[in-house]
C-alpha positions as CSV (number, residue, x, y, z in Angstrom):
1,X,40.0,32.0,-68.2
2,X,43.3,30.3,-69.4
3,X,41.4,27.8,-71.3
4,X,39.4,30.4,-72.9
5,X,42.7,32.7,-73.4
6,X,44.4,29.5,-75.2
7,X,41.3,28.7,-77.0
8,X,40.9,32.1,-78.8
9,X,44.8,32.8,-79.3
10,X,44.8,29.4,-81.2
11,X,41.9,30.6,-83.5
12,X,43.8,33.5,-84.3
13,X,46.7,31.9,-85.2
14,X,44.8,29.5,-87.6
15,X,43.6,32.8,-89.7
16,X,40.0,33.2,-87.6
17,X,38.2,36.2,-89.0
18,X,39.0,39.5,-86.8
19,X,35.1,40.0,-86.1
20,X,33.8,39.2,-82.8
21,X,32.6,36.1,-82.2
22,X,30.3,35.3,-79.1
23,X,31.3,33.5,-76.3
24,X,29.3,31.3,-74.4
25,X,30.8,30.1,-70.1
26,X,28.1,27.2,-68.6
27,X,28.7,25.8,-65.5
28,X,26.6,22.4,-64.1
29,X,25.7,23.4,-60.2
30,X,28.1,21.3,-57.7
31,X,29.5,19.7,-60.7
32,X,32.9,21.5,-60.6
33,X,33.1,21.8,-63.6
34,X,32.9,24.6,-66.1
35,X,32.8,25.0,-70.0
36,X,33.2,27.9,-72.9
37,X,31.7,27.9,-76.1
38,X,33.6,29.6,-79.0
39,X,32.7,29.3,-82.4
40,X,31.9,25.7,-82.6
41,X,35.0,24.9,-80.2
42,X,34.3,24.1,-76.6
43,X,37.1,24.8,-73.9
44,X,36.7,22.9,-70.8
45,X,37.4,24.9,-67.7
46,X,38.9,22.6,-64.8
47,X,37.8,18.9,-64.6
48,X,35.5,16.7,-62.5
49,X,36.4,17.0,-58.6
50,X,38.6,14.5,-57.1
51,X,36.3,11.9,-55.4
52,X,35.6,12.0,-51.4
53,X,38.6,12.7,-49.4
54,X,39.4,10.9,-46.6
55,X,38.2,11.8,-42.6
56,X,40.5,13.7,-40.6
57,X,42.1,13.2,-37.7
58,X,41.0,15.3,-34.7
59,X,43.1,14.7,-31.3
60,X,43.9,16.7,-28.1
61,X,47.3,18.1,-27.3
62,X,49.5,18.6,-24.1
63,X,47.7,21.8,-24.1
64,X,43.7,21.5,-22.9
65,X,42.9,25.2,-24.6
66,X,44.7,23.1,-28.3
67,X,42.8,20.8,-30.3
68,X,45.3,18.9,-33.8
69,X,43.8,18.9,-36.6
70,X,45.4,16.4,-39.6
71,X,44.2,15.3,-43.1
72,X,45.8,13.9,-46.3
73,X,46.2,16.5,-49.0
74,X,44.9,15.2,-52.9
75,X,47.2,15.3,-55.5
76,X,44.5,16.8,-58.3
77,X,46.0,20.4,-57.8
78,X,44.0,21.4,-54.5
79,X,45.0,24.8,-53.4
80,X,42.9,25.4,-50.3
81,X,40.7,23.3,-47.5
82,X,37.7,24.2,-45.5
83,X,37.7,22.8,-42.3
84,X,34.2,22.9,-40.1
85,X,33.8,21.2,-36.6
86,X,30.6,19.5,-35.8
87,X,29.2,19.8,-32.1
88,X,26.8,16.8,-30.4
89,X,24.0,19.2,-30.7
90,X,23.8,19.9,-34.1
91,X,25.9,23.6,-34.5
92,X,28.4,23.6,-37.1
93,X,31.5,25.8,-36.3
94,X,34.6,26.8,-39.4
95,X,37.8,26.7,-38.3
96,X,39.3,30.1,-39.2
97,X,42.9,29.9,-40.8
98,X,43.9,33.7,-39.6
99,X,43.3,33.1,-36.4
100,X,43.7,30.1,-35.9
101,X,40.8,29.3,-33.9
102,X,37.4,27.7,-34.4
103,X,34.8,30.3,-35.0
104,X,31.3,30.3,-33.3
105,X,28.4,28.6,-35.5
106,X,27.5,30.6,-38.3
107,X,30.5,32.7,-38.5
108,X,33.2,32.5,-41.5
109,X,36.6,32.5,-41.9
110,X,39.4,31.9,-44.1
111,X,40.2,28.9,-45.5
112,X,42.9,26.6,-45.0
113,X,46.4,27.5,-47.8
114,X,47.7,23.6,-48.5
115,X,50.8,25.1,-49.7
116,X,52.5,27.8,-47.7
117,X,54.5,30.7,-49.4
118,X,58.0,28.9,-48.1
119,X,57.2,25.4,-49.2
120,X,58.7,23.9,-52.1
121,X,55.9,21.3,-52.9
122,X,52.4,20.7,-51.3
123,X,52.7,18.3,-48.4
124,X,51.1,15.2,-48.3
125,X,49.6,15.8,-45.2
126,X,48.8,18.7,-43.2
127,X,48.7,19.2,-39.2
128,X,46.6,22.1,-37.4
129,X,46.3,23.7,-33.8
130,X,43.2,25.1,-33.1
131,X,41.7,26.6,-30.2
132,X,38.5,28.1,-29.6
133,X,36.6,25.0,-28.2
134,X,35.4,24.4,-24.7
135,X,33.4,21.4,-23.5
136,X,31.6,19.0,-25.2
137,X,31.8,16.2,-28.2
138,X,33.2,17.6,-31.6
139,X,34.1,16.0,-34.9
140,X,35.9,17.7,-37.7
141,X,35.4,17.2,-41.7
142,X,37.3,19.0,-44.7
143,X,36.5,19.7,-48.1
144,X,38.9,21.2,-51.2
145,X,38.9,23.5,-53.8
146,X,41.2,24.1,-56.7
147,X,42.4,27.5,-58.0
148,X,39.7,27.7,-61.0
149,X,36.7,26.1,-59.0
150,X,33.3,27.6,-58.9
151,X,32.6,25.6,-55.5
152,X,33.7,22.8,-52.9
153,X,34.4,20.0,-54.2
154,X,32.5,16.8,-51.9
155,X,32.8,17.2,-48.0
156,X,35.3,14.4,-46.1
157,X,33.4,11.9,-43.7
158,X,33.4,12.8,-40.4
159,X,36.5,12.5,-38.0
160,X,36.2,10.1,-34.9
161,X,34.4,11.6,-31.7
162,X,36.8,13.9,-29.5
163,X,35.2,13.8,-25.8
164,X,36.7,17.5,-24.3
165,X,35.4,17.3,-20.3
166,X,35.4,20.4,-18.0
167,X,36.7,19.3,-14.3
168,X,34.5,18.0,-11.6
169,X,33.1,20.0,-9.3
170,X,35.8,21.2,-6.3
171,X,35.4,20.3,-2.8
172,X,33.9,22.1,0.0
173,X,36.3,24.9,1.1
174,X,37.5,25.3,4.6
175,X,37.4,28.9,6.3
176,X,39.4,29.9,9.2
177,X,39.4,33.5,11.1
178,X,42.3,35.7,10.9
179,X,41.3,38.8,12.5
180,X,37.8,41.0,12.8
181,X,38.1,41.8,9.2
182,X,40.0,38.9,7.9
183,X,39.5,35.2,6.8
184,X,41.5,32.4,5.3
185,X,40.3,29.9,2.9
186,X,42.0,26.6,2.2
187,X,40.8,25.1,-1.1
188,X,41.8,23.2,-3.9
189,X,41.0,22.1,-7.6
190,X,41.3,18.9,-9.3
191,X,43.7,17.1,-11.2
192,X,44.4,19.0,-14.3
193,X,43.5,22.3,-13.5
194,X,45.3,25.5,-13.8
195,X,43.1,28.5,-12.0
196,X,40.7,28.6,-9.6
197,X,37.9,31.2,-8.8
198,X,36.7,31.9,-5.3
199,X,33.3,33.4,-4.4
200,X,31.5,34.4,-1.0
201,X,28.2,35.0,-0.8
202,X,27.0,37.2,2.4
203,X,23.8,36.0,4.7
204,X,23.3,33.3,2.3
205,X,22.5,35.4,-0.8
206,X,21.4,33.6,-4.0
207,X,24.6,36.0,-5.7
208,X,28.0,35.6,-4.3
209,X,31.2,38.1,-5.0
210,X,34.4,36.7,-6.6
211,X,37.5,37.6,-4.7
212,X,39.6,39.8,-6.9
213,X,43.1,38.0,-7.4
214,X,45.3,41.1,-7.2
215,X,43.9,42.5,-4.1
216,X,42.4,39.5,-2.1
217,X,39.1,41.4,-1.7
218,X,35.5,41.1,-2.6
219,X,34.4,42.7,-6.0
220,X,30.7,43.3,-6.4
221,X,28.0,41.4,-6.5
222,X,27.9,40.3,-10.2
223,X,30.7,41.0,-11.1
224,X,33.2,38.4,-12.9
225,X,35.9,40.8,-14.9
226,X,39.4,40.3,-13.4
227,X,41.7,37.4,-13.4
228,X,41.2,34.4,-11.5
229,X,44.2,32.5,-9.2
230,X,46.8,30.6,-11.1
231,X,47.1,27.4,-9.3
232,X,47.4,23.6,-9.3
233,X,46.3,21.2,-6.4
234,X,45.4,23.2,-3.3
235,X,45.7,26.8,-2.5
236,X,45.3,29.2,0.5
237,X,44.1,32.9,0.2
238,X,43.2,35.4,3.0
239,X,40.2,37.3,1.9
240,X,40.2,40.9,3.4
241,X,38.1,44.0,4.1
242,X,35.5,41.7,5.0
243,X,32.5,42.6,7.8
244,X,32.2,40.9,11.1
245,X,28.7,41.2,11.2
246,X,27.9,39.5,8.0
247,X,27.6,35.4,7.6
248,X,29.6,34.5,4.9
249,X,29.5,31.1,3.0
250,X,32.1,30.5,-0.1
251,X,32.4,28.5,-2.8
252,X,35.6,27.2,-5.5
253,X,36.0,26.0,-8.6
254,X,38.3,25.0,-11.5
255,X,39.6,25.3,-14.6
256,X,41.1,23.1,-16.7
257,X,41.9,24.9,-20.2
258,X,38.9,23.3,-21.6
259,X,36.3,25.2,-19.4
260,X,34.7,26.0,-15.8
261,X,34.0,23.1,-13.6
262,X,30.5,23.7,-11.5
263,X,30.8,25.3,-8.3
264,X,31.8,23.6,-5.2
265,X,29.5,22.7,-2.7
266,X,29.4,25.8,0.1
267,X,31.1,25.7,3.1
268,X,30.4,26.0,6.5
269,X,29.3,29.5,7.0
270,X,31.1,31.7,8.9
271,X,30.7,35.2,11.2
272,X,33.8,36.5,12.2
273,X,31.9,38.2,15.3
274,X,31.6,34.8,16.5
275,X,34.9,34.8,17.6
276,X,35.6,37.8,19.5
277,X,36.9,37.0,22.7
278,X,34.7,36.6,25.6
279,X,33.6,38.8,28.6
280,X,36.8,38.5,30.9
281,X,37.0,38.4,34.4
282,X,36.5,41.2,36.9
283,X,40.0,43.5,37.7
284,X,41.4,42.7,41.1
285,X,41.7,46.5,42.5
286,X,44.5,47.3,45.7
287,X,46.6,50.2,46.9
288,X,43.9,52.5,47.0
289,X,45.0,55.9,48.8
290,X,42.7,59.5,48.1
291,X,43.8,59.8,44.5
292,X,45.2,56.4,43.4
293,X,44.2,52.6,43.1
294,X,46.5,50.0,41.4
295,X,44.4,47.0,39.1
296,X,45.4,43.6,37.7
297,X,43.3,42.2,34.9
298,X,43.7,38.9,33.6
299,X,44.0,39.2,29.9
300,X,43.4,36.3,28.0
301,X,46.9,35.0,26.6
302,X,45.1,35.3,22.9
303,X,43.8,39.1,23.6
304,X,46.9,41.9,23.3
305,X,45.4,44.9,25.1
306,X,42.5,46.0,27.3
307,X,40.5,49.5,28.7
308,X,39.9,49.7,31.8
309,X,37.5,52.4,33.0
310,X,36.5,53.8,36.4
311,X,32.7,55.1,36.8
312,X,32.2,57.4,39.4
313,X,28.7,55.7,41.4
314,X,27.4,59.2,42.6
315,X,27.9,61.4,39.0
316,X,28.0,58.6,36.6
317,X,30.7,60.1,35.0
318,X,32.5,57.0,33.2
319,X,36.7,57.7,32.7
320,X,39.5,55.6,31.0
321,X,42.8,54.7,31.9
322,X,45.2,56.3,29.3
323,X,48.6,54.3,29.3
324,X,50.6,56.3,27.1
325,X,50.1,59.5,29.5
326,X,51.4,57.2,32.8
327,X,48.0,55.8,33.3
328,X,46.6,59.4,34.3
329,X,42.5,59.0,34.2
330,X,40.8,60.8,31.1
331,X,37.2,61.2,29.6
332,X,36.1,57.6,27.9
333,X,36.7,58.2,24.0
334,X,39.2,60.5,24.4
335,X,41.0,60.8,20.8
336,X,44.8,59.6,21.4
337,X,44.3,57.5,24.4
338,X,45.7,54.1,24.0
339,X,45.2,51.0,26.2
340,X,47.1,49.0,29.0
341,X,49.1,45.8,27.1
342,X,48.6,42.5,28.5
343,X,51.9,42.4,30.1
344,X,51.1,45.7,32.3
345,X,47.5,44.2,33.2
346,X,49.3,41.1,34.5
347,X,51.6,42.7,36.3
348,X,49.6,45.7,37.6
349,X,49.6,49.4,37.3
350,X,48.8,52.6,39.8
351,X,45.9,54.7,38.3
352,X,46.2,58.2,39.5
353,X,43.8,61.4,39.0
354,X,41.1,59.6,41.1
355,X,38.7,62.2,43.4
356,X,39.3,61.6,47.1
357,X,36.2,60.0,49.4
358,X,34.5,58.6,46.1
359,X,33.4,55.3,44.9
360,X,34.1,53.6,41.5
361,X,33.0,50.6,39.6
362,X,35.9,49.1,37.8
363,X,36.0,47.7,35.0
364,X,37.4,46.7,31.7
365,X,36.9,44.7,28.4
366,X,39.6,42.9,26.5
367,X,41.2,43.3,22.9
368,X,42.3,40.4,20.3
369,X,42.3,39.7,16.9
370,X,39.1,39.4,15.7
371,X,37.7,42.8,18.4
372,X,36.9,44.0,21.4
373,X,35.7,41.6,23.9
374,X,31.1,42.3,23.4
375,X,31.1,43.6,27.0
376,X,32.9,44.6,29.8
377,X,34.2,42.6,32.9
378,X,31.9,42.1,36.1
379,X,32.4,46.0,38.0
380,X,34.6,45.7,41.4
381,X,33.2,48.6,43.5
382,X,36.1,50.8,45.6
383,X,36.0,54.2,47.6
384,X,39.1,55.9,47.8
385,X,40.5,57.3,51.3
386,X,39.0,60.9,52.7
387,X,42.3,63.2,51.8
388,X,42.5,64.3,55.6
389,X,43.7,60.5,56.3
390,X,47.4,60.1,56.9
391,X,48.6,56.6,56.7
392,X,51.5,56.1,60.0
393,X,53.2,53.8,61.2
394,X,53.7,51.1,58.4
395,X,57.3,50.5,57.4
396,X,56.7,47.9,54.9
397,X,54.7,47.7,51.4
398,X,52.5,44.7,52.7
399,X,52.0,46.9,55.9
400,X,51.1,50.3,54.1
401,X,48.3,48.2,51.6
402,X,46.9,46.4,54.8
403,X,46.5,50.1,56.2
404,X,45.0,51.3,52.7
405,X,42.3,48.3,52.9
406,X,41.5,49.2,56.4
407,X,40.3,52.7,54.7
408,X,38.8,51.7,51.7
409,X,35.2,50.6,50.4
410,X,31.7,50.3,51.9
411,X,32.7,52.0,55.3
412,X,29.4,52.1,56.4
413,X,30.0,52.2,60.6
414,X,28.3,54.0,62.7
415,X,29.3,57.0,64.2
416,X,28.5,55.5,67.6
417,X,30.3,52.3,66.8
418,X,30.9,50.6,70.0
419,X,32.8,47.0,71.4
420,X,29.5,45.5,70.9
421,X,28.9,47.1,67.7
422,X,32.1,47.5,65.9
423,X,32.2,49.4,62.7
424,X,32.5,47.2,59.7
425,X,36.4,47.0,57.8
426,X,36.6,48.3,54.1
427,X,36.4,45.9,51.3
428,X,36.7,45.3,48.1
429,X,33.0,44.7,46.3
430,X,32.7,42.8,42.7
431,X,29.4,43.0,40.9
């Protein structure tokens, strides 16, 4: 438009009649080149392209998400570059100047300004960052344009192969109990990596749940929104809220600024009911008077707390010791009852509100982390004393028990007991 602005405003000057005179604009396709008839003048709008720039130069950075970018700028009056990254496959992808990032294939963007607002001069050579790219084999090309160019001038040969490699696959994690509705999971991602993802899948389902960062706890199934764990080397989590009745397998992997890494290989699986603590031992029951009994129970050292009940034989009725009331007797289930701690099992406790003349099967099951034990202990069978017997003449603890026993359990003598057929002596029973 200059050219065709200096053109005519020389005509006039040189006395050119005032009457129109038609113009005439050609352009060769690709050629770059453009001319304007006027009169029998010519005008010639820009000149032939520059020949084939040079390659670029595309290189990683300290950062795995960046990709550099240089290339030598012509000196023919270029103005702007187009810049297009070429995948092993085949797709072609622009890098975008406003975002600085390299848009999916078939998108466009803006091109490249080779002279910023605040330079001077146009630099010799320009440098980019770009990000946008994952995995894979990429090289880069460039083309130029000048202000007063119809189209791209001839396309750069391609820069030399840049290899970007998503990590290798994690190893197996490792899954430890914590409680009945916790686990712990030791993992760790390779070199290079800055975040991990964990997923558990439940009764070996084909579709696992990531384990929401924030919270430690299972999202659902399908679900991958949230943020994943910012980490380096190895890691430990404790996953909660989970089911003791459900198998659960997990998987890792990592993430190295470039892309996912595959999934880990799954671990051992793991059912958290596996490790409730076993059936204890039966309760060891003494003292026993008309309305009393005291019992020891040997709590496992890893269990905290345990119930034991009393079922009356006869009736069937089935009662609990509740410790916080003085270890009075109350209905099985009642709402507030709490049970015996270890440390009163060991040392023993006197259970009062028992009927007088009655048997009871004894029992109780034990409490740890991961539950209650599955069942309770083996029963040890008792009766308690008749309330018309009055214990005399013991003046000692070890006396007065020895007089209880004497009174207690499977009496089963005959009224017409005799020297030759004594009656039998109480004892204690276990099932």
């Amino acid at each position: 438009i200059k050219a065709l602005a200096s053109c005519r405003s020389s005509r006039d000057r040189e006395g050119a009649a005032a009457q129109e005179i038609p113009w005439h604009v050609s352009a060769a396709p690709g050629s770059g080149r453009c001319s304007a008839d006027y009169g029998q003048g010519e005008a010639e709008i820009g000149s032939p392209m520059a020949q084939q720039p040079a390659a670029p130069t595309l290189s990683a950075t300290d950062k795995p998400q960046e990709v550099r970018i240089d290339f030598a700028v012509p000196t023919n009056g270029e103005t702007h570059a187009a810049i297009h990254l070429h995948e092993a496959g085949g797709a072609t992808r622009m890098y975008d100047a406003a975002s600085k990032t390299v848009l999916p294939a078939g998108e466009k963007g803006r091109a490249v300004t080779l002279k910023e607002p605040e330079e001077s001069g146009t630099p010799a050579r320009k440098s980019l960052i770009a990000t946008g790219l994952g995995g894979g084999t990429f090289e880069a090309t460039v083309a130029f344009r000048r202000a007063d160019d119809f189209d791209w001038g001839p396309t750069s040969p391609r820069s030399a192969p840049l290899v970007r490699a998503v990590p290798v696959a994690c190893g197996a994690p490792l899954l430890e109990p914590v409680s009945s509705t916790e686990m712990r999971v030791h993992f760790a991602v390779p070199q290079g990596c800055a975040s991990g993802d964990v997923c558990f899948y439940e009764d070996r389902a084909s579709v696992g749940r990531r384990v929401a960062c924030d919270t430690c706890t299972l999202m659902r199934k399908g679900d991958v929104t949230g943020n994943t764990f910012a980490m380096t080397g190895g890691k430990t989590i404790v996953v909660k809220r989970l089911s003791s009745q459900i198998s659960y397998t997990v998987k890792v992997n990592g993430h190295n600024g470039i892309g996912w890494g595959p999934w880990s290989p799954p671990s051992k699986p793991m059912k958290l009911r596996d490790f409730l603590p076993p059936v204890p031992s039966a309760p060891v029951v003494d003292q026993i008077s008309s309305d009393s009994a005291r019992v020891f129970c040997a709590v496992l050292p890893t269990c905290t707390h345990a119930t034991v009940t009393f079922v009356a034989v006869d009736t069937g009725i089935e009662l609990a010791v509740d410790h916080g009331s003085g270890n009075k007797l109350v209905p099985l289930g009642t709402a507030g009852a709490t049970a015996s701690p270890r440390a009163a099992c060991y040392k023993g406790f006197v259970v009062s509100g028992l009927s007088a003349d009655t048997e009871y099967a004894v029992a109780y099951s034990q409490y740890g982390g991961f539950g209650w034990s599955p069942s309770y202990s083996p029963r040890t069978k008792i009766r308690t004393l008749s309330s018309d017997v009055i214990i005399t003449g013991t003046k000692t603890r070890e006396e007065r028990d020895e007089e209880l026993k004497r009174h207690a359990v499977d009496v089963d003598a005959d009224d017409d007991a005799s020297p030759e057929k004594p009656a039998k002596r109480g004892k204690l029973e276990k099932n």
